[in-house]
C-alpha positions as CSV (number, residue, x, y, z in Angstrom):
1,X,0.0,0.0,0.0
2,X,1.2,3.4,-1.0
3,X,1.1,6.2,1.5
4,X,0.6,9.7,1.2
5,X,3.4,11.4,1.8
6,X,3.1,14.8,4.2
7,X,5.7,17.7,4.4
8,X,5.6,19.7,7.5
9,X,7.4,23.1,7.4
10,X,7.8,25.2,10.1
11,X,10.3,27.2,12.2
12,X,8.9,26.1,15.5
13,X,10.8,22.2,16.5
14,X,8.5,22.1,18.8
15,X,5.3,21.9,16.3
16,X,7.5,20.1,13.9
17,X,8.3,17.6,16.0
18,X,4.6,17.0,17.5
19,X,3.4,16.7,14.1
20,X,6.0,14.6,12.6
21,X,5.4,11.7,15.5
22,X,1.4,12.8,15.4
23,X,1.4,12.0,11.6
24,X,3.9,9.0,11.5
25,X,1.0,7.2,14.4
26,X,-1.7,7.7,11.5
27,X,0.6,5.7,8.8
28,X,1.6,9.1,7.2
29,X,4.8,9.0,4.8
30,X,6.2,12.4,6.7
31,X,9.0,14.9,5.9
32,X,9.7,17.8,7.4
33,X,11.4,20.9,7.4
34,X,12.9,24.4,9.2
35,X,12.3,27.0,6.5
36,X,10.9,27.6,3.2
37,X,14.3,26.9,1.5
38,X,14.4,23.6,3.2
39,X,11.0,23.1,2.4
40,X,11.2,23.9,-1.3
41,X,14.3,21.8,-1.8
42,X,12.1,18.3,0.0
43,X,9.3,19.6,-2.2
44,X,11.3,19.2,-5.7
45,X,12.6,16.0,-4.2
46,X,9.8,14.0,-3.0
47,X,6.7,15.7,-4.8
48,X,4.6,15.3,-1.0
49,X,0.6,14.7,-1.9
50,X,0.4,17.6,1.1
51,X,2.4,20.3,2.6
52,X,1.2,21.5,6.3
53,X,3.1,25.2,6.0
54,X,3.4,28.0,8.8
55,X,3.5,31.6,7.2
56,X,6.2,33.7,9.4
57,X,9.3,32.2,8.9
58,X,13.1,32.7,7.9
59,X,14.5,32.9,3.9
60,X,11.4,31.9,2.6
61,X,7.8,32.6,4.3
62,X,4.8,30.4,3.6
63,X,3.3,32.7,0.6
64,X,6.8,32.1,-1.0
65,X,6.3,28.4,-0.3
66,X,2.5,28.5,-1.7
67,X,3.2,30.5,-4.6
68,X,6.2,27.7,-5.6
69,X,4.2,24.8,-5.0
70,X,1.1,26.4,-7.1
71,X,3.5,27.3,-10.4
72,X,5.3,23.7,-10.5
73,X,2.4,21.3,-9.5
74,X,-1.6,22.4,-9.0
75,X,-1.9,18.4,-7.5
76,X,0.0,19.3,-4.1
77,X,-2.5,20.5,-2.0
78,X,-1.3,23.3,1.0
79,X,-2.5,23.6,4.3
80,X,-1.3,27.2,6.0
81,X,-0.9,27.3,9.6
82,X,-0.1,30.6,11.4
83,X,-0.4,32.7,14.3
84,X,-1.8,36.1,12.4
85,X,-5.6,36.0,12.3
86,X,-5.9,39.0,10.2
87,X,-7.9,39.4,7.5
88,X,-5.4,39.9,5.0
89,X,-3.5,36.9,5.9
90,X,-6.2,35.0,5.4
91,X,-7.5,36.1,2.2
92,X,-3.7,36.1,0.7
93,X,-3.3,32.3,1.7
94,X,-6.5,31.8,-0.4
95,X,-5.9,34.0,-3.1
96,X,-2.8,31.7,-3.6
97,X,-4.5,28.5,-3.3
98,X,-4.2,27.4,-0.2
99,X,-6.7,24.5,0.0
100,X,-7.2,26.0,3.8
101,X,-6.6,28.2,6.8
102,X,-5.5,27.0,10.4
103,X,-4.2,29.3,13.5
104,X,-2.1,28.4,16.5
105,X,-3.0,26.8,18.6
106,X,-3.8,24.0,16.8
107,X,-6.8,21.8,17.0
108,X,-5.3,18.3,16.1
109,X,-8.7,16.7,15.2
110,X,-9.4,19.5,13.5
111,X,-6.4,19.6,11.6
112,X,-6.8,15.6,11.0
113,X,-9.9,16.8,9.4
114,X,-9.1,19.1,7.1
115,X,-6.0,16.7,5.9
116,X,-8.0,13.9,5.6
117,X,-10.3,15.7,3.5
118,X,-7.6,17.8,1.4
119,X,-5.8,14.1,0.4
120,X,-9.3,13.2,-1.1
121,X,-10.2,16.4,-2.5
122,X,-6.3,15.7,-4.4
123,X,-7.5,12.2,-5.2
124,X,-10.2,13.9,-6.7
125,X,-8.1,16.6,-8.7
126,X,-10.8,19.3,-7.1
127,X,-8.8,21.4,-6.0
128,X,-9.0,25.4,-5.5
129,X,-7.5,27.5,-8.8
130,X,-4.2,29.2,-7.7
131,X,-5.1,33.0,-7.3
132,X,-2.6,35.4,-8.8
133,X,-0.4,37.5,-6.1
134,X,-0.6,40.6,-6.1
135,X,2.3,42.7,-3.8
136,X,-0.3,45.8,-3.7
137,X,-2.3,46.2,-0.7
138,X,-5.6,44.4,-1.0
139,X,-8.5,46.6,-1.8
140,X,-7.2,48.5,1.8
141,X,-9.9,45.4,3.3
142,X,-8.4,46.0,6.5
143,X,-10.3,48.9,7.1
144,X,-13.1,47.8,5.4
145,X,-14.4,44.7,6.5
146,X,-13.9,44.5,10.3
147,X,-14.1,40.9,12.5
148,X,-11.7,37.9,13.7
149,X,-14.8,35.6,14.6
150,X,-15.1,32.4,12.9
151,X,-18.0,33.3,10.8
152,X,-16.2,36.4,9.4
153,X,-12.8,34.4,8.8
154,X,-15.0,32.0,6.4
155,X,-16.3,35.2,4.9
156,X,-12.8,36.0,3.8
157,X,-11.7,32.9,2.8
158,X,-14.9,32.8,0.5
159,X,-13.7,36.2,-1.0
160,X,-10.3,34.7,-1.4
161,X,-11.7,31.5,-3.7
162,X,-13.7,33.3,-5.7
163,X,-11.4,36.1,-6.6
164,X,-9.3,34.2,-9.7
165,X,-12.4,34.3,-11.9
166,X,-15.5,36.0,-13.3
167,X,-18.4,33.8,-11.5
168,X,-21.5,34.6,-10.8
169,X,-21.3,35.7,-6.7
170,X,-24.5,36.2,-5.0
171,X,-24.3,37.9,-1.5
172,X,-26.6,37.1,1.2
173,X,-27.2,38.9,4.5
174,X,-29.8,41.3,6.8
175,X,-30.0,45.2,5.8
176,X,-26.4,46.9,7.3
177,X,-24.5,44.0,7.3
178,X,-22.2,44.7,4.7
179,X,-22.8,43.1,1.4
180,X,-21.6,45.8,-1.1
181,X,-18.2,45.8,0.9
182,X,-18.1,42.3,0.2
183,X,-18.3,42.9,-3.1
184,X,-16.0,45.6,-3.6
185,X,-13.5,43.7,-2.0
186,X,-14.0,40.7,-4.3
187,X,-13.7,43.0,-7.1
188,X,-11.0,44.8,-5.7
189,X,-8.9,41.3,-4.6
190,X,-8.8,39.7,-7.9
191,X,-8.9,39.8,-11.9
192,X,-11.5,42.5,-12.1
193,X,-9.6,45.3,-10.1
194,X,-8.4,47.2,-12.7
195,X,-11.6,47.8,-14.3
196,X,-14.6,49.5,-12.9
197,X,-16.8,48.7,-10.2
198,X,-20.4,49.9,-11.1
199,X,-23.1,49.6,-8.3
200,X,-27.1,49.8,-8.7
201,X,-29.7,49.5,-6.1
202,X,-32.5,47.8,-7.5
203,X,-34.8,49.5,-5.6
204,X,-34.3,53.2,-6.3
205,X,-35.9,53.0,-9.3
206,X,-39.0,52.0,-11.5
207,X,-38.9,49.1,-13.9
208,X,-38.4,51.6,-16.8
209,X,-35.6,53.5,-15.3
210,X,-33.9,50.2,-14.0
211,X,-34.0,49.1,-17.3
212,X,-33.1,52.3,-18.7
213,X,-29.9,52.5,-16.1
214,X,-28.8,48.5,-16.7
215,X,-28.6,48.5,-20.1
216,X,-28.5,51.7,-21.5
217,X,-31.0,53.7,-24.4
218,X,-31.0,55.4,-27.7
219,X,-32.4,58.5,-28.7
220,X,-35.6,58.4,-29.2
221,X,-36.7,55.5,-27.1
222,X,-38.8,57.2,-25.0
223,X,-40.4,60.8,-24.6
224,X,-37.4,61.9,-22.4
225,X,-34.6,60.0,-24.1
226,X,-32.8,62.9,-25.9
227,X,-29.6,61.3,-26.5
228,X,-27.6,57.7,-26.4
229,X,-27.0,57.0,-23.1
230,X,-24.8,53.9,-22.1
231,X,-26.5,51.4,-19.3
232,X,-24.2,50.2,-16.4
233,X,-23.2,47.0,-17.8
234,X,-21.5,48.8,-20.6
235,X,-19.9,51.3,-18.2
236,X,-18.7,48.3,-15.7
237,X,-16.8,46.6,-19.0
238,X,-14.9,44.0,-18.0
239,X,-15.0,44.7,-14.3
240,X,-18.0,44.1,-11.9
241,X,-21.8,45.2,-11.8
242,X,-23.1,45.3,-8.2
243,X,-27.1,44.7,-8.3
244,X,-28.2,45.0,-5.1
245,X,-31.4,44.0,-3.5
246,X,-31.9,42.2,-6.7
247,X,-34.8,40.5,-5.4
248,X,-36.9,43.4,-6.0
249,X,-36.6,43.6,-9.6
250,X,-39.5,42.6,-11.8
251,X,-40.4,39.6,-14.0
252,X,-39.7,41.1,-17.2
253,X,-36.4,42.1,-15.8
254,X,-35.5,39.0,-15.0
255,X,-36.0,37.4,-18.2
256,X,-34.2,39.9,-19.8
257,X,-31.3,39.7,-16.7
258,X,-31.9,35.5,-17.6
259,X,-30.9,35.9,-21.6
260,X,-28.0,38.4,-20.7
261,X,-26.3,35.6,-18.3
262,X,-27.3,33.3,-20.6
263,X,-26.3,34.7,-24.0
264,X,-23.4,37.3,-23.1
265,X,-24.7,40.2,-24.7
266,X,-27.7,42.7,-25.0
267,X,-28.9,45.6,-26.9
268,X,-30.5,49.1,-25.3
269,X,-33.4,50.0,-24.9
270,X,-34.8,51.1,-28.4
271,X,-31.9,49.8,-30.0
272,X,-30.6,47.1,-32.2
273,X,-26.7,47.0,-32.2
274,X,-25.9,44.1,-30.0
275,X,-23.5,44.5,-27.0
276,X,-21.7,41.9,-26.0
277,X,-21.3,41.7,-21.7
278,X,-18.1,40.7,-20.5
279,X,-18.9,41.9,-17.1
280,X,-18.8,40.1,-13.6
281,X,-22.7,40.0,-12.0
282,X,-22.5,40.1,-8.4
283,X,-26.1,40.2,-6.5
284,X,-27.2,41.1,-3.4
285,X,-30.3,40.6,-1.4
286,X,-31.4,40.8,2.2
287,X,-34.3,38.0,1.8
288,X,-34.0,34.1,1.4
289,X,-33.8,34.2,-2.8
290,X,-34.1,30.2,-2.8
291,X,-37.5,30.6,-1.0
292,X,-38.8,33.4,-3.1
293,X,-38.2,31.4,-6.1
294,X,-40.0,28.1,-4.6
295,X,-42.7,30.1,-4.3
296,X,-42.7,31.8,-7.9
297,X,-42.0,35.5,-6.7
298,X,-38.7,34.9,-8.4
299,X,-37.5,32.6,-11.1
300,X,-35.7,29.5,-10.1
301,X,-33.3,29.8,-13.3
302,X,-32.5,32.6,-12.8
303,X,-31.7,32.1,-8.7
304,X,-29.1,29.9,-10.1
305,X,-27.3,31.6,-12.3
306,X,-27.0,34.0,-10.1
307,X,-25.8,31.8,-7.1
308,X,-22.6,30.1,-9.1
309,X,-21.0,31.0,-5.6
310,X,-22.8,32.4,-2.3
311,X,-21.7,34.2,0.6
312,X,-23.7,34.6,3.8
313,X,-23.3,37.4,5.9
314,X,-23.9,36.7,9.5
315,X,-25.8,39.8,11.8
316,X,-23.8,41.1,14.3
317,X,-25.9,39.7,16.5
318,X,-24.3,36.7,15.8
319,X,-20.9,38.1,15.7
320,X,-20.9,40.1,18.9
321,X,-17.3,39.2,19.6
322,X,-16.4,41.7,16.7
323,X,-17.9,44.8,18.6
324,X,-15.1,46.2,19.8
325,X,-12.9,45.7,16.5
326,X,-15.7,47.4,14.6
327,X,-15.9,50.1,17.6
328,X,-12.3,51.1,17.5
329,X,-12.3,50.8,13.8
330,X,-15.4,53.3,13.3
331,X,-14.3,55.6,16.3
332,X,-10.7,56.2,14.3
333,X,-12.9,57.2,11.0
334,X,-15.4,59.1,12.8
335,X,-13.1,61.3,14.8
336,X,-11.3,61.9,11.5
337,X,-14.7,63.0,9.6
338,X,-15.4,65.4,12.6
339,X,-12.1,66.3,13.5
340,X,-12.7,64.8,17.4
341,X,-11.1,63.0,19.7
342,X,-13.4,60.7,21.1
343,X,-11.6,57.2,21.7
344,X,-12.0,56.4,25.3
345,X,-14.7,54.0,25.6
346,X,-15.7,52.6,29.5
347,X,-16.0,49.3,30.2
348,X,-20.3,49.6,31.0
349,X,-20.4,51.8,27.2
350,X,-18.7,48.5,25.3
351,X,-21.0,46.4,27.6
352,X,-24.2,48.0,26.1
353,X,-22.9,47.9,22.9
354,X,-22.2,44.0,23.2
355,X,-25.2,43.7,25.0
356,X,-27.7,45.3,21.9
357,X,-29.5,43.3,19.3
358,X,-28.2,45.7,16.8
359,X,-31.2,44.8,14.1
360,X,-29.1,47.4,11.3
361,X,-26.3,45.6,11.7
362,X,-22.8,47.1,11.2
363,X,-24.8,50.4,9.7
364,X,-27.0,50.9,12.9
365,X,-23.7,50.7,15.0
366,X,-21.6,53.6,13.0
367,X,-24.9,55.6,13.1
368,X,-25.2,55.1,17.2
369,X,-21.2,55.8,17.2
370,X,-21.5,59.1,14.8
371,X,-24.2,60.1,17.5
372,X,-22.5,59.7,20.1
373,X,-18.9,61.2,19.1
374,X,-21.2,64.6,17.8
375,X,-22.3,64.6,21.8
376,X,-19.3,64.2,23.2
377,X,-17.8,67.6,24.6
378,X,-14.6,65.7,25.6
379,X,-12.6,62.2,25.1
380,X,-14.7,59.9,26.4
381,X,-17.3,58.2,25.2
382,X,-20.7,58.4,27.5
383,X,-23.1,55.8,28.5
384,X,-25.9,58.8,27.9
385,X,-24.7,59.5,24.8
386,X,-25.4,56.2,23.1
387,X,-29.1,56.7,21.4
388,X,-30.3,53.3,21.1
389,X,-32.8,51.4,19.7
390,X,-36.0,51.1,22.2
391,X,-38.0,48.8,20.1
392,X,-37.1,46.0,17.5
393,X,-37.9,47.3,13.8
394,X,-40.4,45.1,12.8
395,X,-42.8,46.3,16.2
396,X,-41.4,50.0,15.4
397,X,-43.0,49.1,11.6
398,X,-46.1,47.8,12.7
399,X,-46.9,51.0,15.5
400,X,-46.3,53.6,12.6
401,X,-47.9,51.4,9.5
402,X,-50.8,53.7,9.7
403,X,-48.9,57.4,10.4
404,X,-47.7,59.4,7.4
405,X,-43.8,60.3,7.0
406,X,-45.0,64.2,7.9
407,X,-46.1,62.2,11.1
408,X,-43.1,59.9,11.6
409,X,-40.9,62.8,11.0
410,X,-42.9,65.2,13.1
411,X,-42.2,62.9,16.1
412,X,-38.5,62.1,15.4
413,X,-37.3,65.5,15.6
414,X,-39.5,66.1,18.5
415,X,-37.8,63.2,19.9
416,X,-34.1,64.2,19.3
417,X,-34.7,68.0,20.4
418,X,-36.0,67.0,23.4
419,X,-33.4,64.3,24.0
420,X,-30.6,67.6,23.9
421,X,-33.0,70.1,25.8
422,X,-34.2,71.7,22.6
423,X,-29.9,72.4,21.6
424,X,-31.2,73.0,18.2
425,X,-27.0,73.0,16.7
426,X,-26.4,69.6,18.4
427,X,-30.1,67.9,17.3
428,X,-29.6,69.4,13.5
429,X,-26.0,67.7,13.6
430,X,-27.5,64.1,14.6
431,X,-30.7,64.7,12.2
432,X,-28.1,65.6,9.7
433,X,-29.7,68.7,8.1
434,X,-29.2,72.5,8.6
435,X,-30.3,74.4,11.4
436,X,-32.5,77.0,9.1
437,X,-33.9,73.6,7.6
438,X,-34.6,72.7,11.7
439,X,-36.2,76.1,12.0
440,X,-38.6,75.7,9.3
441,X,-39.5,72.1,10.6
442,X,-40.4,73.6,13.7
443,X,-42.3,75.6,12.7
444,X,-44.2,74.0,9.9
445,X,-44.6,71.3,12.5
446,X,-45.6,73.7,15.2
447,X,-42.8,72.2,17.7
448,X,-42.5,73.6,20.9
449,X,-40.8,73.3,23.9
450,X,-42.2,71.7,27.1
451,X,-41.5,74.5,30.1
């Protein structure tokens, strides 16, 4: 019986050592070695079915070692095992083809796992494409997308596969929780970054316009089309075309969004020159798009052609670990934007923040921050300064389903003027408008302070 032969790299004897014997007990050929040059020479010598790589390391890292085994032989399948849990580590080791991503300490039955399954996936020949490497600084992702918890590190290693090519992606995940980030930074991380990133919401606009804006129009085509205009996917080129919420579009668009996957090209609207689409489609949607289309309020076909590749967004709900990542990371860019200082945060502040259902996600949180930091008259940040959510948004919904938005409106600035004792300067810098447009609220509404 042939073995599979394993070769361990990694500056630590200690982990070498404990793997080497761990390995040999499961009937593992094993080899191992102290550095990337060591490693590299064992690789060309013994062709190893798997390598079991750490990243920091003397002469030659683990990229170094990645990026050789990738460009002589796509069989060897690499596991990467480091201490750094950042982001960009992550999605690098996966941009090169890592198959995947371990940290110290190690989980042994989790590492027997993933090498049990990696030699099959090899056996298989399914193995991840090798992503180019770039030297630039990713898509700056580090102070984009925010989070070390496990369902965030699976997000970027997600972003990392998908990177190499020009697949369909369709993003999944509640309203705030980051989706066109997600998508930037797949655009941003791979093939498509030096072409243009063109973003739509799909629900900003009518069918006609939608149309209009997706594909473009000729003069003529309709009473206010006065010249050619060119439609987003001929403006995105060869890059990416963000559609989000794309559950909302129609039917017809759909059918039309169906024969553009499905033929590569399109005319606009009134017109007859064909257009071919080289574009990436990358969707977005805060609702379950499989259950829509099992119920016919989208169609199935479509639903997968769109989801070649998924990604899931978890809440922060579910991610509360990342609070005070995302709470450093959004104080630094809001003191910044308002020229503060605000970057002491007490230990009962980051409690209620941890503590909060948060249903806007990631946005509700930088809104609560931006608040607070426009409050604060000094360096701290204070407990009474945190303007919270009362009620979830679906009970909020359901309380005002029957008010108008001159009603709804009337009671939020009442609201926030009475929260800073009628400071009109302070409540038109949270409500983000002027204070002569606050003045003529007031007294349309016929505010007034209570004595």
């Amino acid at each position: 019986m042939i073995m599979d032969k394993i070769l361990i790299i990694d500056d630590d004897k200690s982990i070498r050592e404990t793997l080497y014997n761990y390995l040999k007990k499961l009937s593992f050929s094993v080899y191992s070695a102290a550095d990337g040059v060591e490693g590299i020479e064992l690789i060309e010598k013994h062709q190893p079915d798997l390598v079991i790589t750490d990243i920091n390391m003397p002469r030659k890292d683990g990229f170094e070692v990645l990026d050789f085994v990738k460009s002589t032989d796509t069989h060897i399948h690499v596991i990467v095992i480091t201490a750094y849990e950042d982001m960009p580590t992550t999605v690098k080791a996966m941009q090169l083809g890592a198959y995947d991503y371990i940290e110290k300490p190690l989980e042994i039955d989790k590492l027997k796992i993933t090498i049990r399954r990696a030699l099959e996936n090899k056996k298989l020949s399914e193995q991840l494409a090798a992503l180019s490497y770039d030297d630039e600084r990713i898509f700056d992702v580090e102070n984009t997308l925010i989070g070390k918890s496990s369902q965030m590190k699976n997000v970027y290693k997600k972003i990392g596969q998908v990177t190499s090519s020009r697949i369909n992606v369709l993003i999944q995940g509640e309203s705030g929780s980051g989706k066109e980030l997600v998508a930037r930074a797949i655009h941003y991380s791979g093939i498509t970054k030096n072409y243009p990133f063109v973003a739509i919401n799909c629900t900003a606009l009518t069918e006609t316009l939608l149309e209009s804006e997706l594909f473009g129009h000729v003069k003529g085509a309709f009473t206010s089309a006065v010249k050619d205009k060119k439609g987003k996917f001929e403006l995105a080129g060869e890059g990416t075309i963000f559609l989000d919420e794309i559950s909302e579009i129609s039917h017809n668009l759909q059918t039309k969004l169906l024969r553009i996957i499905q033929e590569k090209e399109y005319e606009r609207v009134g017109g007859e020159a064909v257009i071919p689409m080289k574009a990436r489609i990358i969707a977005a949607t805060n609702k379950n798009l499989e259950e829509l289309a099992g119920q016919g309020k989208f169609r199935q076909d479509l639903f997968f052609r769109l989801k070649v590749f998924s990604i899931d967004l978890p809440p922060l709900r579910d991610r509360k670990e990342d609070i005070p990542l995302l709470v450093k990371h959004f104080l630094a860019k809001i003191n910044k934007e308002l020229h503060k200082n605000v970057f002491k945060v007490p230990d009962e502040v980051m409690d209620l923040l941890k503590n909060h259902n948060w249903v806007g996600n990631v946005r509700e949180l930088e809104n609560t921050l931006m608040q607070a930091v426009v409050l604060s008259t000094d360096d701290v940040l204070l407990k009474e300064n945190i303007l919270l959510r009362e009620k979830n948004i679906n009970e909020e919904m359901e309380s005002n389903v029957l008010q108008s938005l001159h009603e709804i409106e009337k009671r939020h600035i009442k609201k926030v003027l009475d929260h800073f004792k009628w400071d009109k300067t302070k409540a038109a810098e949270v409500l983000k408008i002027s204070l002569p447009t606050l003045y003529s609220k007031i007294k349309n509404y016929g505010l007034e302070e209570l004595s």
